[in-house]
N, C-alpha and C positions, 0 to 999 in steps of 0.2 A: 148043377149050379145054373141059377138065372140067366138067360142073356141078357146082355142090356147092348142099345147101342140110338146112335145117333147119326143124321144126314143135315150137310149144310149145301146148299146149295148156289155159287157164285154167281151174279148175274150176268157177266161176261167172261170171256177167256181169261185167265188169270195165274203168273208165273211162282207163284206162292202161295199155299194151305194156309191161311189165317184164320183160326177162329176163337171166339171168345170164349176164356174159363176164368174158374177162380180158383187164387192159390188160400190157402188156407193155414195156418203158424198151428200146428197139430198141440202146442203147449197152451196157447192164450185163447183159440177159436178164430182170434183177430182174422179179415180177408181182405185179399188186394181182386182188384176186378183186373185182368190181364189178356192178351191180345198174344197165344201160341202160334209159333210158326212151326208146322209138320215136316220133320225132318230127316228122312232115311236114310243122309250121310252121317248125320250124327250116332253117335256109339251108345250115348249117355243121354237123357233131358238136361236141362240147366233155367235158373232163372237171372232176370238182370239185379245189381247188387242193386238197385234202387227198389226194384221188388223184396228182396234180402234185409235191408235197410228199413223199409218201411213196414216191412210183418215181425220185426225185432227177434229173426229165424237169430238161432243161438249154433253158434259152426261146431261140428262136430269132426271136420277133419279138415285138412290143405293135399290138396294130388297136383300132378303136374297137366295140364291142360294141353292136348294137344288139336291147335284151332286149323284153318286153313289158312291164317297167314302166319303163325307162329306159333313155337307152345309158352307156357306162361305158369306161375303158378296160382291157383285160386281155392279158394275157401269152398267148402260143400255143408251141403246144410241138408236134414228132414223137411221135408213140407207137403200138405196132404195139395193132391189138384184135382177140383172139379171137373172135368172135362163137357161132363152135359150133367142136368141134373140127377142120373140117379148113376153115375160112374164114377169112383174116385177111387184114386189111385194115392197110396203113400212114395216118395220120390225121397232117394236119394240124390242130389244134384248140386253143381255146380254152380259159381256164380260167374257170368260175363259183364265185364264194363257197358253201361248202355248206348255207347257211341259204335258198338263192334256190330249192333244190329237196329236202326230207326225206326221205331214206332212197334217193338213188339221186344214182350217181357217176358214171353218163354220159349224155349225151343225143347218142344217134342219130338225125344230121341227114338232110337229102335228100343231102346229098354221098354218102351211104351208099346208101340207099336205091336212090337213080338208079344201082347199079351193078349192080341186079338187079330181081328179079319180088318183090311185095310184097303179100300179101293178108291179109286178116282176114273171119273166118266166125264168123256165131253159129249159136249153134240148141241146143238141148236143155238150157238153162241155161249154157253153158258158149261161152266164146271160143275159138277154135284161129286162133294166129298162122303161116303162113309164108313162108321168104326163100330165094329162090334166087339164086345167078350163075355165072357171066354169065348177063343176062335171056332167057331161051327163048322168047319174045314175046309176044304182047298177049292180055291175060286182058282178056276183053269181053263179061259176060251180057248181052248185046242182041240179040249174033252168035249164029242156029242153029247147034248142032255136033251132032256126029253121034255117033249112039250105036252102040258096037260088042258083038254077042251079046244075047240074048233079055232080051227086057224083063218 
């Protein structure tokens, strides 16, 4: 299988992965432009019901939500997500009120995550995220590697 993947890179220190994808209503085509927050507490992705709302996602179940301030019950829905242009991903997902997170319409779970290689780098002020898949195997600064050409 192909790899594919992608790097963003933040121009300052920054306490939150945000980057832009698009969700997509896997029935009509219809897309919402959205604002992902990367999230490796999370268990699951999810989108905000006004992303839900506005891509006319048709629910396919209700589970019980278990958030960090409370659990709750919420509606789940299909929706395909672009992550970069040639990555996407079909999501089963949840839907969050938009006041539980400001200014960002999806939260990228480990369901995601566990389907590739996931790193984050600081250094010179600045963040640089990137995602790969299928994962290419184990990223381990503990493990000597080897350096190829003059040092």
């Amino acid at each position: 299988m192909e790899k594919k993947s992608f790097t963003y890179t933040f121009p300052r220190l920054a306490n939150r992965i945000i980057t832009p994808i698009i969700l997509v209503n896997p029935a009509t085509g219809e897309t919402f432009e959205a604002r992902a927050l990367w999230d490796t507490g999370a268990s699951s992705s999810a989108i905000s019901i006004v992303a839900a709302e506005f891509l006319r996602l048709k629910k396919v179940g209700r589970i019980v939500a278990n958030g960090i301030y409370k659990s709750r019950k919420v509606n789940q829905y299909f929706v395909q997500a672009r992550l970069s242009g040639d990555i996407r991903m079909m999501l089963l997902v949840s839907a969050f009120e938009s006041d539980f997170l400001v200014g960002v319409d999806c939260i990228i779970g480990m369901d995601v995550i566990l389907e590739g290689d996931f790193a984050i780098s600081s250094g010179e002020d600045k963040i640089t995220f990137t995602f790969r898949t299928p994962p290419g195997g184990v990223i381990d600064f503990t493990k000597p590697h080897k350096v190829s050409g003059p040092l």
